[in-house]
N, C-alpha and C positions, 0 to 999 in steps of 0.2 A: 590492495585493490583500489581503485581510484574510484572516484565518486562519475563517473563519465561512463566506465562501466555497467556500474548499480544503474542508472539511469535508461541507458539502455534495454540491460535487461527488465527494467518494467516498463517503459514505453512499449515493445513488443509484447509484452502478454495483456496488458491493458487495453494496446488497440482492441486485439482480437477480441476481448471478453465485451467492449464498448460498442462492439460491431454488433456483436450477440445481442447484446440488451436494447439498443438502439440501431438498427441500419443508417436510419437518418441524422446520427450524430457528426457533430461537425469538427471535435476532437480537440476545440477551446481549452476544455479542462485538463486533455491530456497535454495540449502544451504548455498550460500554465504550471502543471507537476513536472513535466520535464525541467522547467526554465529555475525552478528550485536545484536542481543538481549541475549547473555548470563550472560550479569553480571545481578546480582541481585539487580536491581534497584526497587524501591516501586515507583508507577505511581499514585499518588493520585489523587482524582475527581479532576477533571478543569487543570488537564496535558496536556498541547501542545505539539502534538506529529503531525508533516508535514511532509509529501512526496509531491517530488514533480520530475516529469520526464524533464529530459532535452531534447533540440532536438535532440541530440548524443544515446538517449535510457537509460538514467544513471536514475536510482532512489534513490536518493537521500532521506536520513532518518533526520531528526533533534530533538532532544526532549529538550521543553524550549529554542528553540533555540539553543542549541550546538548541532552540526554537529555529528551525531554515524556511517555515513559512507555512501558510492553509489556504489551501482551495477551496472555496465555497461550488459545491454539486454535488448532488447527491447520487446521480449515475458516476462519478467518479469513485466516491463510497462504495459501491454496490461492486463495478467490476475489481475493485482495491480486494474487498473480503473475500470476495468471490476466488479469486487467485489464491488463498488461502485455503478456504473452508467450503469452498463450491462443489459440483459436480466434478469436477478433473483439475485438482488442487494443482500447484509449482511442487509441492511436496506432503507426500500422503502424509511422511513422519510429519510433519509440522501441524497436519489438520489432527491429528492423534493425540498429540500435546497440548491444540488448542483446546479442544473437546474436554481431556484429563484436567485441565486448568478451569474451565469453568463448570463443568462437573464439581469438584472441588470446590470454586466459589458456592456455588448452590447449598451447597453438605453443610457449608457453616452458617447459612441461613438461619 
């Protein structure tokens, strides 16, 4: 899979959730996360690809571990998880997982 792809596919579920939370957004944030995916990289099955949001609101991109860059916005953060773990997830399995995983974290509290 190329990284032009990936990119894609989250720029389109992004807008839409960016729409949701903000009408009046003006989609900075989402070009600034798009512009992290332009090189043409090949993502092959079992690519580690993390985000992950700081308390400052920064989303933070890594693939295989090296760093491809962070957004600072916290409505980016929101509609990011949101596609996840929201009301009408990209993938129920994966909201199931996330939930079982920190369910888990908690237990060993």
């Amino acid at each position: 899979m190329k990284i032009n792809t990936v990119r894609d596919a989250f720029e389109k579920s992004l807008r839409a959730r960016l729409l949701k939370t903000n009408p009046s957004t003006d989609y900075s944030c989402l070009k600034a996360f798009g512009s992290l995916f332009t090189k043409d990289i090949p993502i092959p099955a079992g690519t580690t690809v993390d985000f992950r949001r700081t308390a400052d609101g920064r989303l933070i991109t890594e693939i295989e571990g090296n760093h491809i860059g962070a957004i600072q916005s916290k409505e980016l953060c929101r509609a990011f998880f949101d596609m996840y773990i929201g009301d009408v997830p990209v993938s129920e399995q994966a909201k199931e997982d996330i939930g079982k995983n920190v369910a888990s974290i908690i237990r060993k509290c």
